[in-house]
N, C-alpha and C positions, 0 to 999 in steps of 0.2 A: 695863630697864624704861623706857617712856616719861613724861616729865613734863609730858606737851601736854594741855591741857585740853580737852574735845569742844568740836568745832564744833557750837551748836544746827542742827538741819535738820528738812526736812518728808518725809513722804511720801504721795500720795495714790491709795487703790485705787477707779479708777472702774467701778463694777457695770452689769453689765445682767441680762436675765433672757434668755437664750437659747434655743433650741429643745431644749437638754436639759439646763436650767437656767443654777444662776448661771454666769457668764462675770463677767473682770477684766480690765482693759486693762494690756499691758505693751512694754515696749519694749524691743529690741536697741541696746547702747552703744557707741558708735563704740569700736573696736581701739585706738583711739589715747587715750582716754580713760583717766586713770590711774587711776579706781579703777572696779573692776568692769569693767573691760573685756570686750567681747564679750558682755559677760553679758545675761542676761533679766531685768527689771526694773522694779520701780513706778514711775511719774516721782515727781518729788522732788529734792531737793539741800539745801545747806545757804542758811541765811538768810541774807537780802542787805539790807545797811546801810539800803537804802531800806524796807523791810519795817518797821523799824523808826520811819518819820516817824512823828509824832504824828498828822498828819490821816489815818492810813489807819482808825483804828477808830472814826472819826467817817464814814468814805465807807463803810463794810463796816453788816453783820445778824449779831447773831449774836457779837459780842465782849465786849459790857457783861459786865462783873461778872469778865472775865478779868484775870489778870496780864497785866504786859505781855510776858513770855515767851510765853505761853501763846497772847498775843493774833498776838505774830510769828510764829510757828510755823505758826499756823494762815493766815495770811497766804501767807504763805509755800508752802504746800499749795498753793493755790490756784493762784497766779503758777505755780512750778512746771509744775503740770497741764497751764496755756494755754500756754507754754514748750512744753512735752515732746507735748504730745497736740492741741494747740490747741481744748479742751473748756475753758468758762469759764463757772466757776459767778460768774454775776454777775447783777445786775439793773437793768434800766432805770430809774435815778430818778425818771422822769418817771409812767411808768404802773407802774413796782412786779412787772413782769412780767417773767420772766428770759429772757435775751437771745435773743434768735432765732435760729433759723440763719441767714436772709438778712443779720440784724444780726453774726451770728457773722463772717461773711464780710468784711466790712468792716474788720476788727478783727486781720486776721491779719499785718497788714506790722509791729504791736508786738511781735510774740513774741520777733525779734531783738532787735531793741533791751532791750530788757526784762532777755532773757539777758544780753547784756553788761552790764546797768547804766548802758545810756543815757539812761535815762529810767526813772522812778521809776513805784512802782503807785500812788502817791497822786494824780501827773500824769498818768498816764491813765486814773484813774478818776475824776478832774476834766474832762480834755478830751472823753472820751468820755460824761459824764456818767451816770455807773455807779456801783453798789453793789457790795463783794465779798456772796455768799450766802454766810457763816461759816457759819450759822446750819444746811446744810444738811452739816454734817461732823459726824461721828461718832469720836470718839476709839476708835481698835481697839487700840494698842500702842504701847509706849513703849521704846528699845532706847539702851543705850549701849554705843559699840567699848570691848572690854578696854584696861588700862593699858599697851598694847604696841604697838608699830609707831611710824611718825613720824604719820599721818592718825587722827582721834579722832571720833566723833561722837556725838551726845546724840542719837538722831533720834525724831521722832513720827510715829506711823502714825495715819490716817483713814480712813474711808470715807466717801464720797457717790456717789448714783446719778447716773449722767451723764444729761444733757437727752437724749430722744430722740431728737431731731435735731441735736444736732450729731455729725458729723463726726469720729472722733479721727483724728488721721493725724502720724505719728512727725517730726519736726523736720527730719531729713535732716544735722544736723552731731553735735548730741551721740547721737543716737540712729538709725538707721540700717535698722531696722525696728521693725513693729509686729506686735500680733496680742491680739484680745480670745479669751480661751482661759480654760476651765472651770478652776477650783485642783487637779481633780484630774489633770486629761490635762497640766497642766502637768508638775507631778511625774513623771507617769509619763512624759513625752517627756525630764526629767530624768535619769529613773533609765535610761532604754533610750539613752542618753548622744547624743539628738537636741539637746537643749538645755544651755545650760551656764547653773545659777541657783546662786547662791555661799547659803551655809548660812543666816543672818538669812533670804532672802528665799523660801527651802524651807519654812522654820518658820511665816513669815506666813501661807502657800500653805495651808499643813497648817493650819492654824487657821482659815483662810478658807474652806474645804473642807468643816469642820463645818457649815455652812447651805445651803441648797436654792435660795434665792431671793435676791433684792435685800431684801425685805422681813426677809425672818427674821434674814440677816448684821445689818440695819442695826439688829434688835429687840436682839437679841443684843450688839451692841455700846454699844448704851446700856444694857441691865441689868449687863453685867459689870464689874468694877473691874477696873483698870487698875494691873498691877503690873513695876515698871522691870526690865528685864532687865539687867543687868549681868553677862553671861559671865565665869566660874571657870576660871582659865588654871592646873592646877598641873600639877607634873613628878613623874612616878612616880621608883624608885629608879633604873630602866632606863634613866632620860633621855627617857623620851618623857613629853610635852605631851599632856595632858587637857584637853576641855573641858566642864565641865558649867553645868548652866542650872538654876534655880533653880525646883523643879518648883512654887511656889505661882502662879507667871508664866501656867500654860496652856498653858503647850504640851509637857507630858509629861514626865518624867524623864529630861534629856540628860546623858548622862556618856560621851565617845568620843574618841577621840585623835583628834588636832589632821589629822593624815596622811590621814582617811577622812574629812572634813567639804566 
């Protein structure tokens, strides 16, 4: 058993409404990336010390009355996104208007930096003279890794509808492709073993799957409560690994060995 405490992290599902409905942005993980490799994926990752300055929830919409967990997390989402997809839910301080495409543009030689921790989101959302849009994020799920392995995470899922005009297009280092794809054809290019998406991000799919539109996920996701999944790892007499999932969580009564997930 592991005695590593989760890393907090974010993750953020950006919607569209597509020609045969919802669609969600996901990304392919560079091969060389340790965890999830090759995989299909939300952008996200875990929170970065700068996430936590004090002036970010004084620059951001949309964090009043948060913890400050609560308030990094969501932070955190955000950066992420503009990182992994270069979609940035932010807004122009000046006019209160969220950021343009042509302003989108401008804005893309941060995302490196960023990633590495070169520069902090409080510093350029100072220099750029920006707001985060918190305010436009939906809490959909809440997941922590079992007490097992050496890597751990406490992570938070959102949704927000991407700006119409921006742009997403995959980073080229941690992520190596893209593709905005329905939750259902996801799955099924899952199950027809065209794709490879690791179990958490099946289960989101599947649960994202339930709404039609941008609008009804995002209705949906504010009425529902939000209950922390924390994976049941036990060992039958045979020696084999179960896992099940806590069916009050939403997403069905999971109980399947470890070998089929």
């Amino acid at each position: 058993m592991s005695s590593n405490p989760p890393l907090p992290a974010a993750t953020l599902l950006l919607l569209r409404d597509g020609e045969a409905g919802l669609e969600v942005f996901m990304v392919a993980r560079h091969h060389q990336i340790d965890f999830a490799s090759g995989a299909l994926v939300f952008p996200g990752g875990k929170v970065d010390p700068h996430d936590r300055h004090e002036d970010v929830p004084i620059l951001s919409e949309g964090l009043h009355g948060h913890a400050p967990l609560e308030q990094s997390v969501r932070i955190a989402a955000i950066r992420e996104a503009f990182e992994e997809s270069g979609v940035l839910l932010a807004r122009d301080a000046a006019t209160g208007g969220l950021v343009s495409a042509a302003r989108l543009e401008t804005l893309g030689h941060y995302r490196e930096p960023l990633n590495r921790s070169e520069i902090g989101i409080a510093a350029f959302l100072r220099q750029e003279r920006l707001r985060l849009a918190a305010d436009l994020l939906a809490p959909f799920a809440h997941w922590i890794t079992p007490d097992v392995g050496v890597k751990r995470f406490d992570t938070y899922f959102y949704l927000a509808e991407a700006p119409a005009d921006h742009l997403a297009v995959h980073d080229g280092y941690e992520s190596v492709d893209s593709v905005w794809i329905s939750p259902s054809a996801a799955l099924r290019e899952q199950q027809e073993g065209k794709r490879l998406i690791i179990f958490p991000t099946r289960m989101i799919l599947a649960k994202l799957a339930r709404s039609n539109s941008v609008a009804d996920a995002m209705l949906r996701a504010r009425r529902e409560k939000i209950v922390t999944v924390l994976p049941l790892i036990v060992t039958r007499e045979d020696g084999e690994k179960i896992l099940i999932l806590p069916e009050e969580a939403g997403f069905g009564r999971i109980e399947a060995p470890l070998s089929t997930l």
